[in-house]
C-alpha positions as a Python dict, from the first residue, in 0.01 Angstrom:
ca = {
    (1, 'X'): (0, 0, 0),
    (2, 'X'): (271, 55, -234),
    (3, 'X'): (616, 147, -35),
    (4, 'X'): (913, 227, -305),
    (5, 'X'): (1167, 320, -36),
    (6, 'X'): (1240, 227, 322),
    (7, 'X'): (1528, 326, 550),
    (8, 'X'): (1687, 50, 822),
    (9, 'X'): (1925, -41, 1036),
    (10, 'X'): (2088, -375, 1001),
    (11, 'X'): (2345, -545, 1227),
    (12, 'X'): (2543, -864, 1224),
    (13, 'X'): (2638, -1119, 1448),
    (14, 'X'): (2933, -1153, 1699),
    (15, 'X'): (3177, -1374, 1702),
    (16, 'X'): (3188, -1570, 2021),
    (17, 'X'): (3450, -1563, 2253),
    (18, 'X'): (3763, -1832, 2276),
    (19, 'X'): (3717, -2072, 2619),
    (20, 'X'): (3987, -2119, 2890),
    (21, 'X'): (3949, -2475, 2980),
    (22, 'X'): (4185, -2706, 3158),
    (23, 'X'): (4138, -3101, 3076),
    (24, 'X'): (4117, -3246, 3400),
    (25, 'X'): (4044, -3614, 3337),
    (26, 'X'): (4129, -3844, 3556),
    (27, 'X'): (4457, -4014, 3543),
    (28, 'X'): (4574, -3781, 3322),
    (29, 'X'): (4797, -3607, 3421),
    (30, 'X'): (4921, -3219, 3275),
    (31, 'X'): (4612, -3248, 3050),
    (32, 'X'): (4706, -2899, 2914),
    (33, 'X'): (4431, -2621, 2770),
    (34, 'X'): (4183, -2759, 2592),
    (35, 'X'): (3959, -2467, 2536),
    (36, 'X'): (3781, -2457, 2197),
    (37, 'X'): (3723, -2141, 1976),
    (38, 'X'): (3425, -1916, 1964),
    (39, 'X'): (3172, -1937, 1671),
    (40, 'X'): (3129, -1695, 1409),
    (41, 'X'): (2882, -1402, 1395),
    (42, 'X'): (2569, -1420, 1110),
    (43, 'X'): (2603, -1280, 788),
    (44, 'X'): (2367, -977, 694),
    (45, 'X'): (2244, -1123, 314),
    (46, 'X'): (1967, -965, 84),
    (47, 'X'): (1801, -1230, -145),
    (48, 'X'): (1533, -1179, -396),
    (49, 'X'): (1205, -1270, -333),
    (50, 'X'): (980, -1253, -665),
    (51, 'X'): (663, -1336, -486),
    (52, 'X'): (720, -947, -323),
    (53, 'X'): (636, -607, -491),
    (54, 'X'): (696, -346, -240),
    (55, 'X'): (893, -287, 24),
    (56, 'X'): (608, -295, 270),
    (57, 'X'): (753, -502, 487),
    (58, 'X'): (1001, -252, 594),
    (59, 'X'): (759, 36, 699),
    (60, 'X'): (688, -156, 1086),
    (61, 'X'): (996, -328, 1109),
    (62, 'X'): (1314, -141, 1075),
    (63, 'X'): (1590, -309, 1241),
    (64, 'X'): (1714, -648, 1165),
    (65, 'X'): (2000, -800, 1378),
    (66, 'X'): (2163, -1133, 1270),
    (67, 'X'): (2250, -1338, 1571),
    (68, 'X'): (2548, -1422, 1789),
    (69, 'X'): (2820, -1696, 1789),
    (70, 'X'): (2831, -1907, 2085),
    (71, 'X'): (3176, -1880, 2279),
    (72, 'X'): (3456, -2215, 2318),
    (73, 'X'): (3372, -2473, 2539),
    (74, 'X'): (3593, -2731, 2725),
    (75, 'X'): (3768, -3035, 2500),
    (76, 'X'): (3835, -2807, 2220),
    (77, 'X'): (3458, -2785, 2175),
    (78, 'X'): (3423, -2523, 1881),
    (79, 'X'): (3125, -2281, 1963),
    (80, 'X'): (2861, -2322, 1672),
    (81, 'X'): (2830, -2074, 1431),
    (82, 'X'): (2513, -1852, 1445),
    (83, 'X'): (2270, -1866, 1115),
    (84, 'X'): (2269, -1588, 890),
    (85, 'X'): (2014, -1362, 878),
    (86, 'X'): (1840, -1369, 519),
    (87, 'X'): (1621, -1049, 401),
    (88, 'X'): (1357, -1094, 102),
    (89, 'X'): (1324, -810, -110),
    (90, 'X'): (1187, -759, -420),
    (91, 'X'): (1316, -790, -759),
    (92, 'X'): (1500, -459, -879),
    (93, 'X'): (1600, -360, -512),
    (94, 'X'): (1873, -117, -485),
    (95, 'X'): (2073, -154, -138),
    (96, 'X'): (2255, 233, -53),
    (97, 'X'): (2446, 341, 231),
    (98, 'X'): (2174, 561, 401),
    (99, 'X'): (2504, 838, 478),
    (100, 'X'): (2646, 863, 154),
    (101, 'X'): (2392, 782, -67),
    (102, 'X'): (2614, 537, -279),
    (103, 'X'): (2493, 217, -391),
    (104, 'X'): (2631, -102, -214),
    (105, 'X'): (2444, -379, -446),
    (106, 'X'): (2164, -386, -708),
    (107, 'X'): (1916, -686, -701),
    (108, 'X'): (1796, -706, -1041),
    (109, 'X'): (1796, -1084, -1146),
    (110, 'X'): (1594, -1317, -973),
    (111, 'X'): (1902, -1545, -805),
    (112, 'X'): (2070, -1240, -640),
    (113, 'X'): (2170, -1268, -335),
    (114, 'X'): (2433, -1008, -177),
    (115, 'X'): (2567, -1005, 164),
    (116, 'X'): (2576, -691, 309),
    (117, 'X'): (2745, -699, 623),
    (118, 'X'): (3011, -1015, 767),
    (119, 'X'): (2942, -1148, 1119),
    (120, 'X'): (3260, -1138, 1320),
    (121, 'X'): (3515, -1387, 1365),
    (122, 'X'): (3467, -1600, 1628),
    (123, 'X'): (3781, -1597, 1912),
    (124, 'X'): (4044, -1823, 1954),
    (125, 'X'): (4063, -2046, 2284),
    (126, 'X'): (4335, -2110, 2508),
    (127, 'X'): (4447, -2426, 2377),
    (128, 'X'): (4554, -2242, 2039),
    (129, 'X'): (4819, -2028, 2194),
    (130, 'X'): (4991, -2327, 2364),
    (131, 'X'): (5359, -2380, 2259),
    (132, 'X'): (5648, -2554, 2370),
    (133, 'X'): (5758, -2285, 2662),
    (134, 'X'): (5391, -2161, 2682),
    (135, 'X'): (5228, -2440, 2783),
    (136, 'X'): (4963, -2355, 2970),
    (137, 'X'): (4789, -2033, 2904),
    (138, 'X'): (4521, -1907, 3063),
    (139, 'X'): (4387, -1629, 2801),
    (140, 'X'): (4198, -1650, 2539),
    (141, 'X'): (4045, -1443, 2224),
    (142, 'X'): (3729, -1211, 2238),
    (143, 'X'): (3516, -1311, 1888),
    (144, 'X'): (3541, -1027, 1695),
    (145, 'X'): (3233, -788, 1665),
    (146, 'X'): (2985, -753, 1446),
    (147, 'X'): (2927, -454, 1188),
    (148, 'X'): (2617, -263, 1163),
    (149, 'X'): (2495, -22, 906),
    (150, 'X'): (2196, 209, 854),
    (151, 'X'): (2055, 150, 479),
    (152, 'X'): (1831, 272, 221),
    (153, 'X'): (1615, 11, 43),
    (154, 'X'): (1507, 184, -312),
    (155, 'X'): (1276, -41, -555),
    (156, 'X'): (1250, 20, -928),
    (157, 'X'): (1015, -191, -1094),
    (158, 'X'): (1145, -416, -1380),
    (159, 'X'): (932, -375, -1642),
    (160, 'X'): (985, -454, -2109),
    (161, 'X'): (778, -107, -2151),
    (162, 'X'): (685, 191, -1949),
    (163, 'X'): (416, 421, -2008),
    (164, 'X'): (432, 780, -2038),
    (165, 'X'): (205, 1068, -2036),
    (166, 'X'): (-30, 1325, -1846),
    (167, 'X'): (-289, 1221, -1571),
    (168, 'X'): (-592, 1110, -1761),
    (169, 'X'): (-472, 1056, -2110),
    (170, 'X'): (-570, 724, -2084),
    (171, 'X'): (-272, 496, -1951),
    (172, 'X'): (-463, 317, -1667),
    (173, 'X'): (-759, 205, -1910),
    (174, 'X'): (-482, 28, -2187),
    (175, 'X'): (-348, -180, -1905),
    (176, 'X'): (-652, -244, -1805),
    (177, 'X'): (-747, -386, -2126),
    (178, 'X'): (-407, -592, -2251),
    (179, 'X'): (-359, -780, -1885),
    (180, 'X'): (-502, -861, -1588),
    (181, 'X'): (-407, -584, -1419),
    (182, 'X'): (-686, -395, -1237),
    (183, 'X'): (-616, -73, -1185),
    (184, 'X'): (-840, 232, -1051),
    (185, 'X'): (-1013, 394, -1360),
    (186, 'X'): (-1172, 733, -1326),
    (187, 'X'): (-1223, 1071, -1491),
    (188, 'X'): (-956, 1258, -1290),
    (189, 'X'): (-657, 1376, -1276),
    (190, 'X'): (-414, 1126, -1013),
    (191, 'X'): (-645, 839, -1029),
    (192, 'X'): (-337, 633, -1027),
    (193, 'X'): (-165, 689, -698),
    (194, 'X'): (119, 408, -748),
    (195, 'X'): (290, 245, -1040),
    (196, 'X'): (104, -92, -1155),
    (197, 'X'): (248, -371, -1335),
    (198, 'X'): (83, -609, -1556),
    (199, 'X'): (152, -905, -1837),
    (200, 'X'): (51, -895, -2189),
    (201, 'X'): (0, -1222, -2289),
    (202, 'X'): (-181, -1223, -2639),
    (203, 'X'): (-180, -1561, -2878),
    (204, 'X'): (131, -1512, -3119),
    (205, 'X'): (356, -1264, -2924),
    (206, 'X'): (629, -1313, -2722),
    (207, 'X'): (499, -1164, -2348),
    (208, 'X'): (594, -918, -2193),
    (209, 'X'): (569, -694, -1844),
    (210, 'X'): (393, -337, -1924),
    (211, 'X'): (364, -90, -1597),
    (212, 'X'): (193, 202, -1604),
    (213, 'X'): (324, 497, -1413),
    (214, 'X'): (148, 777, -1240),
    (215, 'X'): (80, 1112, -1393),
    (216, 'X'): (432, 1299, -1459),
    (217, 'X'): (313, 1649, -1522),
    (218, 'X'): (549, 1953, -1589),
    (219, 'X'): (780, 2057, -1296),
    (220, 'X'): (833, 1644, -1203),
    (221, 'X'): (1145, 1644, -1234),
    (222, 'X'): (1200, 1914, -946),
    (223, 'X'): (921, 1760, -684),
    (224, 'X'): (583, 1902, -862),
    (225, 'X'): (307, 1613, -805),
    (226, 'X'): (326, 1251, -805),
    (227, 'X'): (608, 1249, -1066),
    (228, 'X'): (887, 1241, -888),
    (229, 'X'): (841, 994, -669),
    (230, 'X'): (768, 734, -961),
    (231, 'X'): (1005, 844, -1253),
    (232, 'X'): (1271, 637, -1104),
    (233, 'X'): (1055, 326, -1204),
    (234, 'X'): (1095, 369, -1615),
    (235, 'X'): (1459, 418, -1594),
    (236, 'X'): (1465, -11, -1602),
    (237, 'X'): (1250, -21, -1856),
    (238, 'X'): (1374, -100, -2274),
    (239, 'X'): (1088, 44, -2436),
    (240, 'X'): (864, 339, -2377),
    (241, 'X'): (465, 432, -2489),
    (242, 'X'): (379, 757, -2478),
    (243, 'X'): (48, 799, -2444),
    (244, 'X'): (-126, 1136, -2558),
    (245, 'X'): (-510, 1225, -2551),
    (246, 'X'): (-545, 1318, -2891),
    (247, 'X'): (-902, 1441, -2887),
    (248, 'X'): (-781, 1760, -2641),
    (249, 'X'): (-1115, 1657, -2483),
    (250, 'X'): (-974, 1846, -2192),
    (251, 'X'): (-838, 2170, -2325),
    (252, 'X'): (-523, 2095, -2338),
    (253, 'X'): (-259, 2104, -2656),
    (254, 'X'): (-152, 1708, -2738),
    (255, 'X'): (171, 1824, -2893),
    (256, 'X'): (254, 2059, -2596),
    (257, 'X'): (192, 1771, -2333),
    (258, 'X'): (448, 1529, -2568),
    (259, 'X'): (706, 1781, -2545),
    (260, 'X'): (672, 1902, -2193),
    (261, 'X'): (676, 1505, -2068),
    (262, 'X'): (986, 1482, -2258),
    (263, 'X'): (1137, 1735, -2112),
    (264, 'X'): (1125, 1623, -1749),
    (265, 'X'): (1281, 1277, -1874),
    (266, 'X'): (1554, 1479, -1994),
    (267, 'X'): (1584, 1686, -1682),
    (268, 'X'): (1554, 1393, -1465),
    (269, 'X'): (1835, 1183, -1646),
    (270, 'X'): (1970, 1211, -1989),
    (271, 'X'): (2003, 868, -2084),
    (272, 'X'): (1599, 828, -2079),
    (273, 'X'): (1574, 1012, -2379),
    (274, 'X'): (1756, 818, -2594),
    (275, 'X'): (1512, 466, -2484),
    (276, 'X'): (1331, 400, -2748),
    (277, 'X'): (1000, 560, -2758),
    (278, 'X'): (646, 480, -2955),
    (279, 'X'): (402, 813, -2921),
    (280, 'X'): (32, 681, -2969),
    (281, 'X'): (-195, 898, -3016),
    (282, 'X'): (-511, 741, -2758),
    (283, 'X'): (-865, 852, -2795),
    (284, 'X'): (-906, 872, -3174),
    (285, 'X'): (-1271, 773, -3111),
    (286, 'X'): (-1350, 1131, -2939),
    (287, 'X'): (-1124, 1352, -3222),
    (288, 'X'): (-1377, 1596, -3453),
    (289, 'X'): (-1131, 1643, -3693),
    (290, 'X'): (-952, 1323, -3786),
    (291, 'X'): (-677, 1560, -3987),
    (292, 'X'): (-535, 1678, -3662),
    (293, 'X'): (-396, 1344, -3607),
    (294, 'X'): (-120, 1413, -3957),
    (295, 'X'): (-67, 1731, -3823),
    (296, 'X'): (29, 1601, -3489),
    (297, 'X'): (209, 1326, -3639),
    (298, 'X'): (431, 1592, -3862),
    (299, 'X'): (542, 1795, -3557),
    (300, 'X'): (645, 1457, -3347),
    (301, 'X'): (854, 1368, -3656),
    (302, 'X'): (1030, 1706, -3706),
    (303, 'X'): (1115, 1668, -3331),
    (304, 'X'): (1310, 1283, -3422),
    (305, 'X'): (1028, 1057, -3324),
    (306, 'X'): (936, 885, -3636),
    (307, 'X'): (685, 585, -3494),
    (308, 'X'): (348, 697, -3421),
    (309, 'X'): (74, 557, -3373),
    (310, 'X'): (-317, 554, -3324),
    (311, 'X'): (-564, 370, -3066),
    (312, 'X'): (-892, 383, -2859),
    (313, 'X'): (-799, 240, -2547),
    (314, 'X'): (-1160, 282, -2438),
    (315, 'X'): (-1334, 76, -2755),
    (316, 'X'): (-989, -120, -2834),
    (317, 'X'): (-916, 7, -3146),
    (318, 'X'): (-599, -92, -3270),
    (319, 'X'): (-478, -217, -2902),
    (320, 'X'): (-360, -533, -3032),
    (321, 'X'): (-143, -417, -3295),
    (322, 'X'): (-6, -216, -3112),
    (323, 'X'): (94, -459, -2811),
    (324, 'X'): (211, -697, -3118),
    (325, 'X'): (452, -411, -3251),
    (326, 'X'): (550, -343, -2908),
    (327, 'X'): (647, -753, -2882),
    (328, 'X'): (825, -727, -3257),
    (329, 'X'): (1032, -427, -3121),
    (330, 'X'): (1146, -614, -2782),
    (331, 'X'): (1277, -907, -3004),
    (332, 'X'): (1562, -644, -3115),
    (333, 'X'): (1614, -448, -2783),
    (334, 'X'): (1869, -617, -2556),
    (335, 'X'): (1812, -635, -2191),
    (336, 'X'): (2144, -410, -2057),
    (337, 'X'): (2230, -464, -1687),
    (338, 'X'): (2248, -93, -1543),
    (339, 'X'): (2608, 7, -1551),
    (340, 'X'): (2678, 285, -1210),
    (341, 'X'): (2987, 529, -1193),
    (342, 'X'): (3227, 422, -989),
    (343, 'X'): (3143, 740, -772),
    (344, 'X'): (2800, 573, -721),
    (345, 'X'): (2935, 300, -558),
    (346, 'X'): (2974, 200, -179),
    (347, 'X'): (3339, 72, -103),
    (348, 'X'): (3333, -79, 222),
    (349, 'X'): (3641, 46, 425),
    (350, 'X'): (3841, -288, 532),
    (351, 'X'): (3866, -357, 893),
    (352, 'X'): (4157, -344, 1032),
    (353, 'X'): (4273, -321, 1409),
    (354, 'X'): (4500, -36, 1401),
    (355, 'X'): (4617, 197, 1740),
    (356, 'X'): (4746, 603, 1715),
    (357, 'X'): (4996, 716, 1950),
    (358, 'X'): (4981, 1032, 2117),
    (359, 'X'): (5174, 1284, 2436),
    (360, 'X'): (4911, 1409, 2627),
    (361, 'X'): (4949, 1713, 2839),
    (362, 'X'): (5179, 1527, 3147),
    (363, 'X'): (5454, 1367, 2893),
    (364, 'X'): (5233, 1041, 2869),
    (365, 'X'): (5215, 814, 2569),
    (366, 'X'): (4867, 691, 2506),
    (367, 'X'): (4851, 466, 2269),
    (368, 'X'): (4464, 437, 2153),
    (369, 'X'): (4249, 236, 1849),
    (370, 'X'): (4066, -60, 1817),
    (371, 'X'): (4384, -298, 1851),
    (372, 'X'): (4418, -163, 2232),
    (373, 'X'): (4039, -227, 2283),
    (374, 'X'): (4038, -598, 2176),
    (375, 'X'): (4407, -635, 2349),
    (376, 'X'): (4313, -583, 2683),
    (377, 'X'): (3954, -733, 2645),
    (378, 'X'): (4130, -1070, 2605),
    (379, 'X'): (4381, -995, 2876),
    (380, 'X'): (4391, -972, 3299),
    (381, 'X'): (4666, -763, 3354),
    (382, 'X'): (4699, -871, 3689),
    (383, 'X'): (4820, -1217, 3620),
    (384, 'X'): (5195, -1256, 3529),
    (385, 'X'): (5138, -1477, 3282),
    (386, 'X'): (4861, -1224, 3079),
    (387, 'X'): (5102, -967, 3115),
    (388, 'X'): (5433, -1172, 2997),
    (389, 'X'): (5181, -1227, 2647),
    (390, 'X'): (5078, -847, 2634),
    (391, 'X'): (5442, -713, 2607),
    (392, 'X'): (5531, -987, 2352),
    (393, 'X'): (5253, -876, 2161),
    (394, 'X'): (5316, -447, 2201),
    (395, 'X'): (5662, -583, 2011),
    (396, 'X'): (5548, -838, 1790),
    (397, 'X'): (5251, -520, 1676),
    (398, 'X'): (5532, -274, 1635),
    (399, 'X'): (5417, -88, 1964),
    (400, 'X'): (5723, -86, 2135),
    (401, 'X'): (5922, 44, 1802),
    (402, 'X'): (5693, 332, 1723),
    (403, 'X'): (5713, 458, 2111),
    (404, 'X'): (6161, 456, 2073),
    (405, 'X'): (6104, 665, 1755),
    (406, 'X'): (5879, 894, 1923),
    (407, 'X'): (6182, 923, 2156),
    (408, 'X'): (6026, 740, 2498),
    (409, 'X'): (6266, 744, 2791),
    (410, 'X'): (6315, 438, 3073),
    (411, 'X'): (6071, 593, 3340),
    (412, 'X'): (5810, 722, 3090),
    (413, 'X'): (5445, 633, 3149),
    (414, 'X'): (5242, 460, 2862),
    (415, 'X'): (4845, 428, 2864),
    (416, 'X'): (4616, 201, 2700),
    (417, 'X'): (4319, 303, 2799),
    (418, 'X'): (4250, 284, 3175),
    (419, 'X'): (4549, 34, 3167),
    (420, 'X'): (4900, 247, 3292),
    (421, 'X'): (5242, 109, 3322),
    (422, 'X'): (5630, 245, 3347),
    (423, 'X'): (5870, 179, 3031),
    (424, 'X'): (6172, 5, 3055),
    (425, 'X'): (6374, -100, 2802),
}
């Protein structure tokens, strides 16, 4: 089964939490903290896998979660850090944030490897915030949490030339007969239900990767039949063969099928049209009148395509000259990493712990955010020492300074969350 896109939710690791630890060997005496620091959170990374060529592996399993740091321990014991997580996907994967659409990373050589989402930092223990009048705390430092993401796994094939044309004109049977590729050959129209790659290796050429992709028939572009779900896979590719059943076997006008295919590669993105393009004209062995072919050949020129070209796929007339041209052309077409808009790119927002302060309704400053969350989930309140480190640390933040500007009176009541207190300067 052939899977181009797949939608999941990824997650990294925790960071583990700082230890409060005491040494208490004997005959030592004031052994001071000696708890050790949390480990980190796993990494979130996307590698390529060449051996993969669709993203089947995503349609059961949709959620991958990279696992935890382990907290401090006792004699400064550092909690280990937890693996990262490592995701295989094939070459020419595009990574996009699944809300915006906007593309976070593009896996298109075979070393790529891009990490996604950072596991969180792993806490500080209690023997990191002694000092020489604090010399025996009893807090420590959550790990930080992890991030998590939902994402949108899009594949486009990487292929040296794409080919083009209407259902049946012969596309399947010419890869069929210039690699090893075996794909379903029949007299009717969507034989080929997914795009298939294959290699032309021929004595003398250079090879090369040729994929043939399902029928794109007018009206692609906006959803009509298998088109649109494919066209994304020629945008990678440097050269294009369009294919065109010269004989009209079918009923249908050759020239009028070239210019309608074009059309939906301009509709569906401009730049396609410019890729260079070789029209063949297939099925020479079923034309009646062998002068239709100049006559075809005259109205493809007027319209600026000046290399045609014409083959049996079926009897393998002229295949291999024109898989050697195909290799001669290559030689002079540079492989061009895809260059995005910097609209089309993901910028991760950076993570900071900030806090908003507010009056509610009764003259009470509540002072919210992530910094208040991760302040009092290191902190008991109810010990004198906890709460000695918590003002230092509403002054050290800028806390206290933001509340006098916002005109707070002795007597007023602050809130941080379920946590409520008097101020006093």
């Amino acid at each position: 089964m052939f899977i181009d896109i797949a939608d999941i939710f990824i997650r990294s690791g925790d960071g583990g939490d700082g230890a409060i630890s005491f040494r208490r060997d004997k005959y030592v005496s004031h052994g001071g903290p000696d708890g050790g620091d949390g480990g980190k959170g796993g990494d979130v990374i996307f590698v390529v896998d060449p051996s993969m060529t669709t993203l089947l592996n995503f349609k059961y399993k949709r959620k991958f979660a990279a696992g935890n740091g382990a907290h401090g321990g006792q004699s400064k014991c550092y909690g280990p850090a937890a693996d990262n997580l490592e995701i295989p996907v094939p070459l020419g994967t595009i990574i996009k944030d699944k809300e915006s659409g906007k593309i976070i990373a593009d896996l298109s050589k075979t070393d790529d490897r891009y990490t996604v989402l950072r596991g969180g930092k792993g806490g500080k223990g209690n023997a990191k915030y002694a000092t020489s009048t604090r010399q025996a705390p009893d807090f420590a430092e959550p790990g930080m949490p992890g991030e998590e993401k939902n994402i949108t796994l899009e594949l486009k094939l990487l292929a040296d030339v794409g080919l083009l044309g209407f259902p049946n004109v012969g596309k399947s049977t010419l890869l069929s007969k210039v690699s090893k590729a075996q794909p379903k050959i029949a007299n009717y129209h969507f034989t080929t239900l997914e795009p298939n790659l294959g290699v032309v290796a021929m004595p003398g050429i250079n090879p090369f990767v040729i994929a043939d992709v399902p029928g794109i028939i007018e009206g692609a572009s906006e959803g009509v039949g298998l088109g649109i779900q494919f066209l994304r896979h020629i945008e990678r590719t440097r050269l294009l063969l369009h294919i065109v059943d010269i004989s009209g076997i079918e009923g249908r006008d050759p020239f009028e099928d070239f210019r309608l295919i074009n059309e939906e590669l301009k509709r569906y993105k401009l730049d396609l049209t410019d890729r260079p393009q070789i029209v063949v004209m297939n099925k020479v062995d079923l034309l009646f009148d062998k002068s239709y072919m100049d006559e075809f050949r005259k109205k493809v020129n007027e319209l600026g395509y000046s290399e045609v070209y014409a083959m049996s796929a079926a009897t393998g007339e002229g295949v291999a000259e024109l898989m050697k041209m195909c290799a001669e052309k290559l030689q002079s077409i540079p492989v061009v990493d895809t260059v995005y808009d910097d609209d089309e790119m993901y910028i991760p927002e950076e993570k900071h712990f900030t806090y908003e302060i507010t009056v509610d309704e009764d003259g009470v400053f509540v002072v919210s955010g992530s910094f208040v969350d991760r302040l009092l989930h290191a902190l008991n309140l109810n010990n004198p020492s906890h709460l000695r480190y918590f003002h230092k640390v509403l002054g050290n933040k800028g806390v206290l300074s933001d509340l006098k500007e916002m005109g707070i009176q002795d007597g007023d009541s602050i809130r941080l969350n379920d946590f409520e207190f008097e101020y006093y300067a």
